[in-house]
C-alpha positions as CSV (number, residue, x, y, z in Angstrom):
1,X,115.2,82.4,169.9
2,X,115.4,85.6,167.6
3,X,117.3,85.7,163.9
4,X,121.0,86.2,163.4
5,X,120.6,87.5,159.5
6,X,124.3,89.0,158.2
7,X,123.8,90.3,154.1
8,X,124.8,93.1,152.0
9,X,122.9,96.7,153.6
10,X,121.3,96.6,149.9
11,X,118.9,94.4,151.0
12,X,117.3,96.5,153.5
13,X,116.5,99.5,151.2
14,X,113.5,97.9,149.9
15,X,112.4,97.3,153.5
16,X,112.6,100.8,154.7
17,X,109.1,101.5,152.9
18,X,107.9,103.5,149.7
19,X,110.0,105.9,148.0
20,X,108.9,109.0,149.6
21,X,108.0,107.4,152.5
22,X,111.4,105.9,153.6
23,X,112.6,105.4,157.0
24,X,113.2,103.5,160.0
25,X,109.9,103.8,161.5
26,X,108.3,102.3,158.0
27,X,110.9,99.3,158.1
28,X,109.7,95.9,157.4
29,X,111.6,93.2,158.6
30,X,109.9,90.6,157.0
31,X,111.1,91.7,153.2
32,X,114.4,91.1,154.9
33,X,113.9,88.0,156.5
34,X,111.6,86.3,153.3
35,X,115.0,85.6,151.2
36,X,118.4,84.9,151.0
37,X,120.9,86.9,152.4
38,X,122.8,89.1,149.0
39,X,126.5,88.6,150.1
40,X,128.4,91.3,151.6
41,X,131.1,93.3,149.5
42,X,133.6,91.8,151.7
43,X,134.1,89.2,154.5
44,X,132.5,88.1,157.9
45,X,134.2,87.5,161.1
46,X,132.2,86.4,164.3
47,X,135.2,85.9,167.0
48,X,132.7,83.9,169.6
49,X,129.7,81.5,169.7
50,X,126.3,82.0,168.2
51,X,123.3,80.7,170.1
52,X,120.3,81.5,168.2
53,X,116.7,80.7,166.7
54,X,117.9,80.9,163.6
55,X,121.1,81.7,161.4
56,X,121.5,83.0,158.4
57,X,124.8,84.6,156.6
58,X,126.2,85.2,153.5
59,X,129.9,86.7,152.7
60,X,131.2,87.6,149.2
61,X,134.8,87.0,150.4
62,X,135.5,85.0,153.9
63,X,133.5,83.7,156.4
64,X,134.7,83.1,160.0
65,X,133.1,82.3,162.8
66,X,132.9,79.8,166.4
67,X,130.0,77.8,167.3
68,X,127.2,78.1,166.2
69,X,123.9,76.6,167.4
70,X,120.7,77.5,166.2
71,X,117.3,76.3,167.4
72,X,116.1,76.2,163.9
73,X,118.3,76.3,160.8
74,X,122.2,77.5,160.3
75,X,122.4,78.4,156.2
76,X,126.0,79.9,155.6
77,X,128.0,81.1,152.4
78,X,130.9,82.4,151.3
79,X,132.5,83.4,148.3
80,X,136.1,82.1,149.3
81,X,136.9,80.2,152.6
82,X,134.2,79.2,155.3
83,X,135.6,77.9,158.7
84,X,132.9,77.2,161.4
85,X,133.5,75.5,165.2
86,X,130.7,72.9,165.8
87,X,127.1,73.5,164.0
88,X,124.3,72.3,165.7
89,X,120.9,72.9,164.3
90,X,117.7,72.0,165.7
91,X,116.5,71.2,161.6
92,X,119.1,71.8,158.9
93,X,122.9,72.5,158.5
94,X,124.0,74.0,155.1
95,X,127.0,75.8,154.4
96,X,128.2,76.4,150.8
97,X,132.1,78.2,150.2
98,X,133.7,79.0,146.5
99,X,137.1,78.0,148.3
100,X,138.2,75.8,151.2
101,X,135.5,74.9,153.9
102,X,136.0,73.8,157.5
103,X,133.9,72.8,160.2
104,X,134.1,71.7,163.7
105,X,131.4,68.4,164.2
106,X,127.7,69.2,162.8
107,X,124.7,67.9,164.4
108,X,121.4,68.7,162.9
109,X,117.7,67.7,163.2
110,X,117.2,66.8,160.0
111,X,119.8,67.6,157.3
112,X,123.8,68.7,156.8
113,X,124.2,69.9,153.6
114,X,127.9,71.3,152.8
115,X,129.4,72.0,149.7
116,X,132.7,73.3,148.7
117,X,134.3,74.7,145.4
118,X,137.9,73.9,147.4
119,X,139.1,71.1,150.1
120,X,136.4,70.2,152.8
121,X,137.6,69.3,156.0
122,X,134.6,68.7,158.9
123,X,134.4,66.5,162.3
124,X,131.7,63.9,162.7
125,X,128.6,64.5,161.1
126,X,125.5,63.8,162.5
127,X,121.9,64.2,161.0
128,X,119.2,61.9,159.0
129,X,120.0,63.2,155.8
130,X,123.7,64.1,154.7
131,X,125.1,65.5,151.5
132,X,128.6,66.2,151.0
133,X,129.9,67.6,147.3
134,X,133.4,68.7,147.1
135,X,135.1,69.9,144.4
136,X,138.7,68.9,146.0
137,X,139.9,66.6,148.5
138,X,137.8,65.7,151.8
139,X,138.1,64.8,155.2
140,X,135.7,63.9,157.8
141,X,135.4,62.5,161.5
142,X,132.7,59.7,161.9
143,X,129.3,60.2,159.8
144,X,125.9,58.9,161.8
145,X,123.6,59.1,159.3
146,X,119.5,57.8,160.0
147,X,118.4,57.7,156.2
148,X,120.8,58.4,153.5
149,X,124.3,59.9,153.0
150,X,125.4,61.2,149.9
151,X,129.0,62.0,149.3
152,X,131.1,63.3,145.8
153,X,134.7,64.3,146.0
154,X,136.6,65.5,143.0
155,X,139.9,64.4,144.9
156,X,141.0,62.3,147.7
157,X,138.0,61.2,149.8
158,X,139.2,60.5,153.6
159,X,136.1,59.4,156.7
160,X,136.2,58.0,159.6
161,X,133.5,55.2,160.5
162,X,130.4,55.6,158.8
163,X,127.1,54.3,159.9
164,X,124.2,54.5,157.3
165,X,120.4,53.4,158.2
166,X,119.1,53.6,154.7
167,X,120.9,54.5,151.2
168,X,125.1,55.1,150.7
């Protein structure tokens, strides 16, 4: 029920208290946990599943991870290529990559957002609210969608069945 939060450590300087008065036992966790994550110098790898409140993770090369399922929100974003097992959020799904971007199905309460500077490839997709923008070619199971789903491919744009309750 906690947060999974993965940044650059720069973030948690500010957090550690007043200059002069710095240190773990002066830590603030909320300065952390009020923003974004600042991408790490590098990349992430998670080698099993997530189950969480919250996730939140930002990598300035690579990310890689399994399942992940939040009771809350999953936001995710890499500088290169993002892979992901199944999402499922309890609100919204967003996951953002400069390169390539794979993921398992996504479920989410209310919103899957992804967006990919590369090739998007994803399973079903289900949520009330979906938006899909890809710079390349994409590829997607089935997309269950309550309200509206919004899609923009700069290539080839490949879906299984797709079942729309309000706006296409």
């Amino acid at each position: 029920t906690g947060n999974v939060y993965i940044g650059d450590d720069c973030m948690f300087g500010a957090a550690a208290g007043a200059p002069g008065n710095a240190g773990e036992d002066n830590f603030d966790v909320s300065q952390v946990l009020a923003g974004a994550p600042v991408p790490t110098g590098g990349s992430i790898t998670i080698n099993g599943p997530v189950a969480t409140g919250s996730f939140r993770a930002a990598a300035g090369t690579d990310l890689t991870a399994g399942a992940i399922n939040a009771d809350a929100a999953i936001a995710i974003r890499a500088g290169g290529v993002l892979t992901t097992g199944d999402l499922v959020a309890g609100t919204i799904v967003t996951a953002q990559s400069g390169g390539n971007l794979q993921v398992g199905n996504a479920t989410a309460g209310t919103s899957i957002d992804l967006n990919s500077g590369g090739n998007l490839v994803a399973g079903f997709l289900d949520a009330p609210l979906v938006g899909l923008t890809v710079a390349g070619d994409f590829t997607t199971g089935d997309l269950f969608v309550d309200n509206s789903l919004s899609l923009t491919a700069g290539g080839d744009l490949t879906a299984g069945n797709i079942f729309a309750g309000g706006d296409l």
